[in-house]
KEGUTOR-895103 format. One record per atom (N, C-alpha, C): residue number from 0; chain; atom name; y, z, x. Coordinates in steps of 0.05 Angstrom, whole numbers. Example, Ala and Ser with C-alpha at 12.3 -4.5 7.8 and 13.67 -1.06 7.14 Angstrom:
2
- num | chaine | atome | yy | zz | xx
- 0 | A | N | -114 | 156 | 264 $
- 0 | A | CA | -90 | 156 | 246 $
- 0 | A | C | -66 | 156 | 264 $
- 1 | A | N | -45 | 142 | 257 $
- 1 | A | CA | -21 | 143 | 273 $
- 1 | A | C | 1 | 157 | 258 $
% end
This chain:
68
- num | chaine | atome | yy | zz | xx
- 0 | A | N | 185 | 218 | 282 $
- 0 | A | CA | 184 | 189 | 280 $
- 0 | A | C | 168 | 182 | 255 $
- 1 | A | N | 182 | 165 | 235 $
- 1 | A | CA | 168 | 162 | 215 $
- 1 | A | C | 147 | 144 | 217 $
- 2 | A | N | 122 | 125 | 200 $
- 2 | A | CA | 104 | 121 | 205 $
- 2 | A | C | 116 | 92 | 187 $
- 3 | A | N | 111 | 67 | 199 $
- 3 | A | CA | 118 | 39 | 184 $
- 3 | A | C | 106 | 23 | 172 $
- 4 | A | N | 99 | 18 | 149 $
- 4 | A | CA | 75 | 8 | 138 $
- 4 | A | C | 87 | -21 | 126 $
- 5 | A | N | 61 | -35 | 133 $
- 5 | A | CA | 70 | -58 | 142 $
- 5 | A | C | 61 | -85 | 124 $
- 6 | A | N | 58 | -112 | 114 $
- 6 | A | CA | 50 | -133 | 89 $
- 6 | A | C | 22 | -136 | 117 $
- 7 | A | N | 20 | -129 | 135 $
- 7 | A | CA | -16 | -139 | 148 $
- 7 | A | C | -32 | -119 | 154 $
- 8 | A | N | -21 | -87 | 139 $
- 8 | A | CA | -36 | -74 | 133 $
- 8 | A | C | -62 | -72 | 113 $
- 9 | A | N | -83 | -54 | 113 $
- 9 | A | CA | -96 | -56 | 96 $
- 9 | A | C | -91 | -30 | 74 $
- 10 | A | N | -96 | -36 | 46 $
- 10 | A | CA | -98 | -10 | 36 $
- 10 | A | C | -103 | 13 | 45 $
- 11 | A | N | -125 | 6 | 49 $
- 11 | A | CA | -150 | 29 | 71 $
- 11 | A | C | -128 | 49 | 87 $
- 12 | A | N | -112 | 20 | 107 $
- 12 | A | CA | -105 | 41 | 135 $
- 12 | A | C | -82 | 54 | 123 $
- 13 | A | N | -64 | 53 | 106 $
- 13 | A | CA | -37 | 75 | 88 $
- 13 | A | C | -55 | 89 | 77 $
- 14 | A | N | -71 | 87 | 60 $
- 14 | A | CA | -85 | 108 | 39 $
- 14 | A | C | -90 | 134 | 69 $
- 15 | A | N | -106 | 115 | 97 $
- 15 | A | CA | -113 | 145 | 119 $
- 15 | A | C | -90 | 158 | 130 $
- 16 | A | N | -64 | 132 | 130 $
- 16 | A | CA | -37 | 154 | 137 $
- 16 | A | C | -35 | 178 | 120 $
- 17 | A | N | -38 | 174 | 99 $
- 17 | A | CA | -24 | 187 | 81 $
- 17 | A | C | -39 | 189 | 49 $
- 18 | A | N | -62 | 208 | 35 $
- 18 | A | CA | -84 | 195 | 13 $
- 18 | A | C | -55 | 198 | -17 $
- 19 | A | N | -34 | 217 | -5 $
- 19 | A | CA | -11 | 215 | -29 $
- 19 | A | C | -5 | 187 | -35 $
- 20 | A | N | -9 | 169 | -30 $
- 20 | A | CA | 9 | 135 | -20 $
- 20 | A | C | -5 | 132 | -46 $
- 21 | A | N | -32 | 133 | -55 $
- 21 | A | CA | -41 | 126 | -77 $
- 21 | A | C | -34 | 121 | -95 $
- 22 | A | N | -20 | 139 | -107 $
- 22 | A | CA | -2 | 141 | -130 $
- 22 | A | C | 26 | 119 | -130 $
- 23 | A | N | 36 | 118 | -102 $
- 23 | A | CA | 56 | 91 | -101 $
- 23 | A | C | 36 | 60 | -111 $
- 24 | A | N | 14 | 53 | -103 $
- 24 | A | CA | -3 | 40 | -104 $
- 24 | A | C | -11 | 35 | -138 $
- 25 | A | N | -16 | 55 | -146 $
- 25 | A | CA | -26 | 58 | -171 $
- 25 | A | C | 2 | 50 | -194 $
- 26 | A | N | 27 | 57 | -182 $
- 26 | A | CA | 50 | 54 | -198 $
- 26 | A | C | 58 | 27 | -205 $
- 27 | A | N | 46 | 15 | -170 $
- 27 | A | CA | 61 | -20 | -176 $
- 27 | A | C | 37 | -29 | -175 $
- 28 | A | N | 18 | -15 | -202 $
- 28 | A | CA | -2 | -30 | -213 $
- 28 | A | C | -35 | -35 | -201 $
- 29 | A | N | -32 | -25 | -170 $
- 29 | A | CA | -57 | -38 | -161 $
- 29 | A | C | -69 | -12 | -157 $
- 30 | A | N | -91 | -16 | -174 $
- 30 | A | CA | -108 | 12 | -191 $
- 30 | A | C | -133 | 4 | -171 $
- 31 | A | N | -142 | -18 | -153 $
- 31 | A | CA | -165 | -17 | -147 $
- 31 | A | C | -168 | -5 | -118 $
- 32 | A | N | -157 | 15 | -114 $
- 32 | A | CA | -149 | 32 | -90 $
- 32 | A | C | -179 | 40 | -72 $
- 33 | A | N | -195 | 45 | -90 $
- 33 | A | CA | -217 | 47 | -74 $
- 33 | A | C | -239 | 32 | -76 $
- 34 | A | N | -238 | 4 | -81 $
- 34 | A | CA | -250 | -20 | -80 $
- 34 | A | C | -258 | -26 | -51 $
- 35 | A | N | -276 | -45 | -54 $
- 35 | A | CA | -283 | -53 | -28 $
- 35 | A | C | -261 | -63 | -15 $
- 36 | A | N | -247 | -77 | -24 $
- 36 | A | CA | -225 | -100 | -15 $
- 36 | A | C | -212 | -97 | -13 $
- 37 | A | N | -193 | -60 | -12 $
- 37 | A | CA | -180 | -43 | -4 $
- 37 | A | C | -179 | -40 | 31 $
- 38 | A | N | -206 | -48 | 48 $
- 38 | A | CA | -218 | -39 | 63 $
- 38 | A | C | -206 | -71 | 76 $
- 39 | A | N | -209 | -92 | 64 $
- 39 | A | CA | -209 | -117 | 79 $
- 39 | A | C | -184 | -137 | 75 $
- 40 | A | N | -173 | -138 | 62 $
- 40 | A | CA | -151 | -148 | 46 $
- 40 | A | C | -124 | -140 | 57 $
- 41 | A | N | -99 | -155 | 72 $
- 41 | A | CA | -85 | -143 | 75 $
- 41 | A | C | -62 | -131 | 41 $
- 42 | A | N | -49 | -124 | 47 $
- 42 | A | CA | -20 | -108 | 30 $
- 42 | A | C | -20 | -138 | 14 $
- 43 | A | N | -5 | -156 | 35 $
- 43 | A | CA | 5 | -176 | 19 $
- 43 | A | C | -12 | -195 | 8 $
- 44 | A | N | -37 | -192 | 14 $
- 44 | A | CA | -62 | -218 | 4 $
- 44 | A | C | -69 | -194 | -27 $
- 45 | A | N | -70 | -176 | -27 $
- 45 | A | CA | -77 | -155 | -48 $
- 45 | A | C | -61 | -161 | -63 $
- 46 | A | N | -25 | -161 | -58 $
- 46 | A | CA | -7 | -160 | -73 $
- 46 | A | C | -7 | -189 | -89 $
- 47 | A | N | -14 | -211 | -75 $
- 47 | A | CA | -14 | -230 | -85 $
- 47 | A | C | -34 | -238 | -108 $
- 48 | A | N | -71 | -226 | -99 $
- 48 | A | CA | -78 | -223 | -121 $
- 48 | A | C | -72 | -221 | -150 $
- 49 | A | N | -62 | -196 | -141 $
- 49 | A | CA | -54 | -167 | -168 $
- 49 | A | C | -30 | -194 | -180 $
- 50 | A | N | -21 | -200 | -165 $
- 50 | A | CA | 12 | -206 | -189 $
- 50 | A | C | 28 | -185 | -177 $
- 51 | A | N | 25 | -167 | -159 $
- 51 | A | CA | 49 | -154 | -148 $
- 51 | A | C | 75 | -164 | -127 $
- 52 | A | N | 89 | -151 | -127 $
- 52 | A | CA | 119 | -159 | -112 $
- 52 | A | C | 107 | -145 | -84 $
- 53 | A | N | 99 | -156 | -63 $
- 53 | A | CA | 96 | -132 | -47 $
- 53 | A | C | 116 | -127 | -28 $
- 54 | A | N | 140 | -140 | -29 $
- 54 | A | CA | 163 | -132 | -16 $
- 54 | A | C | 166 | -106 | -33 $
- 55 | A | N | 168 | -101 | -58 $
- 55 | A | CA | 179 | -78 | -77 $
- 55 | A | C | 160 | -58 | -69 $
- 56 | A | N | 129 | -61 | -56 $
- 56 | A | CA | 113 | -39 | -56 $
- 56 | A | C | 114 | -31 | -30 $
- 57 | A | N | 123 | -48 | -16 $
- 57 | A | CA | 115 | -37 | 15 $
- 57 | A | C | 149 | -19 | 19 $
- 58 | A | N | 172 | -31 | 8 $
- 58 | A | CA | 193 | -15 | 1 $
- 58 | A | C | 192 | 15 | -7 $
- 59 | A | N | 177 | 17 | -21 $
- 59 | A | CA | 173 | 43 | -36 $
- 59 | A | C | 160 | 65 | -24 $
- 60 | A | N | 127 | 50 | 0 $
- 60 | A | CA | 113 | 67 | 6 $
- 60 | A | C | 129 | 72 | 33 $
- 61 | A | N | 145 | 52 | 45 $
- 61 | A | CA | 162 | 62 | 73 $
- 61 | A | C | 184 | 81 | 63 $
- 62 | A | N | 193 | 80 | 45 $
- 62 | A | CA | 221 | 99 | 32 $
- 62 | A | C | 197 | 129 | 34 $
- 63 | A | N | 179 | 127 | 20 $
- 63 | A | CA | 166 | 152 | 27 $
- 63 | A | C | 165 | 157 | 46 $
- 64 | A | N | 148 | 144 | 65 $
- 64 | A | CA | 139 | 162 | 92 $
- 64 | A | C | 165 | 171 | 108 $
- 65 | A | N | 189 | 149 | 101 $
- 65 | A | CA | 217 | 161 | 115 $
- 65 | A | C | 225 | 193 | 102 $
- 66 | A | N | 224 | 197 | 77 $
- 66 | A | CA | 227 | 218 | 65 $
- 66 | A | C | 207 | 244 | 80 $
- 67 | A | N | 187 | 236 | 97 $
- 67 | A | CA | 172 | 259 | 92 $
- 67 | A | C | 181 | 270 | 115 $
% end
């Protein structure tokens, strides 16, 4: 069963599925991975910060965990 990661997740809780996710994170730009606000922030309040697409990131990090 793969694992579903979700826009009301937090950084925090994908980085403990999985600490490889980082690098998906880091690609669509959001470098502050181990920030406080990693910890409190969901996916999509983060993504919105940053200027990211977080439909395009949360796409990417679920295509992974399907892959694994």
């Amino acid at each position: 069963m793969s694992k579903k990661v979700t826009n009301d997740m937090t950084i925090a809780q994908v980085l403990m599925m999985d600490r490889s996710t980082a690098s998906i994170f880091m690609k669509h730009g959001m470098h502050c991975i181990g920030c406080p606000a990693s910890s409190g922030e969901s996916i999509e309040e983060a993504s919105a910060v940053h200027g990211i697409n977080a439909d395009d990131l949360l796409r990417d990090l679920n295509e992974y965990f399907e892959k694994k």
